[in-house]
Residue frames as qw, qx, qy, qz and C-alpha x, y, z in Angstrom:
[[0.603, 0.021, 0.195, -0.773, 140.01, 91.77, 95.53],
 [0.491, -0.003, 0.871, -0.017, 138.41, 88.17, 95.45],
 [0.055, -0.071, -0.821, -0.565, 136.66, 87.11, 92.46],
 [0.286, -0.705, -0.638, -0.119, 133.15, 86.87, 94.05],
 [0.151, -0.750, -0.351, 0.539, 133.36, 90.26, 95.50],
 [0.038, -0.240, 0.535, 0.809, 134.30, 91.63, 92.05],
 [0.021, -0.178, -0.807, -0.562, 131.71, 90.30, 90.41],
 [0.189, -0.661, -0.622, 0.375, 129.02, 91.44, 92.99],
 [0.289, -0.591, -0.142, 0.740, 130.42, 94.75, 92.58],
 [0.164, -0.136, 0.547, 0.810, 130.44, 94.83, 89.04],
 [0.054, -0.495, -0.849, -0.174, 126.87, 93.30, 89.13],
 [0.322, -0.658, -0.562, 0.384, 125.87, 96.02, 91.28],
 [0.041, -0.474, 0.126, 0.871, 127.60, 99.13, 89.74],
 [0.092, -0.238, -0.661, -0.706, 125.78, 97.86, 86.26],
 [0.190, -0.630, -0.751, -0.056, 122.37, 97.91, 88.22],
 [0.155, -0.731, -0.266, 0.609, 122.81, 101.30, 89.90],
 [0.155, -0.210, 0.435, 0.862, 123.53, 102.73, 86.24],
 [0.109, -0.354, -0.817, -0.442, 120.88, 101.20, 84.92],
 [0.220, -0.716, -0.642, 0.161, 118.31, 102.67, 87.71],
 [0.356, -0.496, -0.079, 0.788, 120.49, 105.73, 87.57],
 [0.019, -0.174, 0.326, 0.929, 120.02, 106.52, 84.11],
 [0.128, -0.463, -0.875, -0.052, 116.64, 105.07, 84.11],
 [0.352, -0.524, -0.500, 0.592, 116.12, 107.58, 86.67],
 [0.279, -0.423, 0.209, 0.836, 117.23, 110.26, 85.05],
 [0.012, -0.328, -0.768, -0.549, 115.12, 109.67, 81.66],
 [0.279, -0.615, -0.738, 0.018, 112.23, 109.40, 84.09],
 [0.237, -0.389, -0.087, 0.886, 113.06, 112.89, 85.40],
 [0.112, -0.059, 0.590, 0.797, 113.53, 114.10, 82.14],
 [0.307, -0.212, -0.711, -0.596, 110.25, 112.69, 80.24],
 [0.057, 0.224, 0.690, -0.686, 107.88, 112.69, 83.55],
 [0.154, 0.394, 0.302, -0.855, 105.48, 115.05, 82.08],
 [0.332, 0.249, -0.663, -0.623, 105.34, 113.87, 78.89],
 [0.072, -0.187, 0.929, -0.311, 103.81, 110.54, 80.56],
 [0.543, -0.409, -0.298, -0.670, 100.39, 109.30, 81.16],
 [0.570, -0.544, 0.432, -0.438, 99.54, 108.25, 84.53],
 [0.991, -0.113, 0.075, 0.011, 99.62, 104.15, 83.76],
 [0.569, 0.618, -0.369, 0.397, 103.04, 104.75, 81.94],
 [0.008, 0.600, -0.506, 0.619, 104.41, 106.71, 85.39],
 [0.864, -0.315, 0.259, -0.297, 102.81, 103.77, 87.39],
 [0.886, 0.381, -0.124, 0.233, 104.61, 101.15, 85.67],
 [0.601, 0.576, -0.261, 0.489, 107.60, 102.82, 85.50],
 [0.281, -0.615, 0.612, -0.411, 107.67, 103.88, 90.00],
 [0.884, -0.378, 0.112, -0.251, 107.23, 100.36, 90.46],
 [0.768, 0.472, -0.244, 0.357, 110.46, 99.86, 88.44],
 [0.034, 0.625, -0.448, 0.638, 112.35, 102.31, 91.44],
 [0.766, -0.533, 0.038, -0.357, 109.80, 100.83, 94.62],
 [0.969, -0.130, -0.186, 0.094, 112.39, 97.92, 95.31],
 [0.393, 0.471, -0.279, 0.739, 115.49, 99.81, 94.90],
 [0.079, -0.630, 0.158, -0.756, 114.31, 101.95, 97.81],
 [0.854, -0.431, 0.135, -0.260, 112.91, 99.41, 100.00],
 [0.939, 0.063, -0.039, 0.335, 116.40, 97.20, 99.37],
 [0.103, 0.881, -0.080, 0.455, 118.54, 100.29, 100.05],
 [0.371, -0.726, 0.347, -0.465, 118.68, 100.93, 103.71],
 [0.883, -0.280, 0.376, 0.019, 119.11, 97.32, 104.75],
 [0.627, 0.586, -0.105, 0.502, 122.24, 97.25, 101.69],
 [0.092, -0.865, 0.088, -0.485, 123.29, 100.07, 103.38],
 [0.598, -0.653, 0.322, -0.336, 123.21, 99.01, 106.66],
 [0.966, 0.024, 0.116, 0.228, 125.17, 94.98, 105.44],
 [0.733, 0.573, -0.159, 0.330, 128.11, 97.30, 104.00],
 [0.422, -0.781, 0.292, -0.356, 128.77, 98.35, 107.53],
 [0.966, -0.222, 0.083, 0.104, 130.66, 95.20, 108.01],
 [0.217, -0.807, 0.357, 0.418, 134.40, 95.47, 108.02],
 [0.829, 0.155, 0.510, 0.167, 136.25, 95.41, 105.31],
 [0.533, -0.075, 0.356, 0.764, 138.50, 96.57, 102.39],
 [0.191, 0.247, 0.605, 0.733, 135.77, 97.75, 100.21],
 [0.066, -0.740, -0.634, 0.214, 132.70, 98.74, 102.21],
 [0.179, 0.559, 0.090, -0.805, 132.81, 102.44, 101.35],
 [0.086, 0.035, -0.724, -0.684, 132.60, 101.46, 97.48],
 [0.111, -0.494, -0.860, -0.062, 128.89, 99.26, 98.56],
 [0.079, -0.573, -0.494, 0.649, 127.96, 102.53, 100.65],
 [0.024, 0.407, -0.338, -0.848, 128.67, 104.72, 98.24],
 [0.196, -0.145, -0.864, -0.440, 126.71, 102.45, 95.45],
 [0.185, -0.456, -0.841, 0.226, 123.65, 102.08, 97.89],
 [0.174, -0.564, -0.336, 0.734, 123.47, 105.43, 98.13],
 [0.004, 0.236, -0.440, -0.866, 123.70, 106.78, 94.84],
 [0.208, -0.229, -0.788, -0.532, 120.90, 103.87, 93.70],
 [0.086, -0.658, -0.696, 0.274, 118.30, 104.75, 96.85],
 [0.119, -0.524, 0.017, 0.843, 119.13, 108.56, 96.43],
 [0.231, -0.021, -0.617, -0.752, 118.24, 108.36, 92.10],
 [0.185, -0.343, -0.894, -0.222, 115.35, 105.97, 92.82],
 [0.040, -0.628, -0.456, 0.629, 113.81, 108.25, 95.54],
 [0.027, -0.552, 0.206, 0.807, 114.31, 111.36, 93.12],
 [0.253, 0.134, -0.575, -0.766, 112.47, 109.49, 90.34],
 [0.012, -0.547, -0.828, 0.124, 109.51, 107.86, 92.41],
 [0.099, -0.648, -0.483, 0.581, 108.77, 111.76, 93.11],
 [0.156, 0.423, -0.126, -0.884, 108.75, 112.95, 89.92],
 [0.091, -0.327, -0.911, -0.235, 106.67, 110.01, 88.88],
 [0.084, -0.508, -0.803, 0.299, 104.26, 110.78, 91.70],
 [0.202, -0.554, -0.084, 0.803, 104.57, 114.78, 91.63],
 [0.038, 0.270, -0.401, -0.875, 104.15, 115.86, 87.99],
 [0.515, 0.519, 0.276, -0.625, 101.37, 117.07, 86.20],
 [0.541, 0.137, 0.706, 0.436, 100.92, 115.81, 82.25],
 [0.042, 0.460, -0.134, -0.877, 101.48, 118.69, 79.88],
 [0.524, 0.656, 0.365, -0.403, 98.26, 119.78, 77.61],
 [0.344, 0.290, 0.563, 0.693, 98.77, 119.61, 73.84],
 [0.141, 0.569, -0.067, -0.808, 98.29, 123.44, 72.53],
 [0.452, 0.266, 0.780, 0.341, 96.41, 122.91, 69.69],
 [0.304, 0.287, 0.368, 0.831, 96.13, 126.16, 68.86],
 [0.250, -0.769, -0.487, -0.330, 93.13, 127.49, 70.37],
 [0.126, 0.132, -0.463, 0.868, 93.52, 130.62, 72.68]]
């Protein structure tokens, strides 16, 4: 594998972790949120998803490695999607403070 396509790749698998487990967190802690927090934090995903499909659509070129890029492209539009919507989607849970 050349050197500059290694390092692309490597650059890239660290970013798709990062957005992945980002992602995941954001899942996770959604509800806990407040609404500026869960703003903030889809605008952190918004690029990923718009930079995706056109990724996507460059790893189509031939070559040795292109399923690895698909595969990557996919994984980081697929998380990022899946944590804009539980940004957008979830409700912020009421502190019980005891009162019935």
């Amino acid at each position: 594998m050349p050197t500059g396509l290694l390092i692309g790749s490597l650059i890239m698998l660290a970013v798709g972790l990062v957005l992945l487990v980002g992602g995941i967190a954001t899942i996770i802690k959604a509800p806990q949120m407040g609404a500026g927090i869960r703003l903030c934090a889809m605008l952190m995903f918004v690029p990923a998803v718009l930079f995706c499909p056109w990724g996507f659509a460059a790893a189509m070129e031939p070559g040795d490695y292109h399923i690895l890029w698909r595969i990557g492209y996919v994984l980081v539009f697929l998380s990022s999607l899946a944590a804009i919507g539980r940004l957008v989607f979830s409700k912020r849970e009421q502190q019980n403070l005891g009162h019935n």
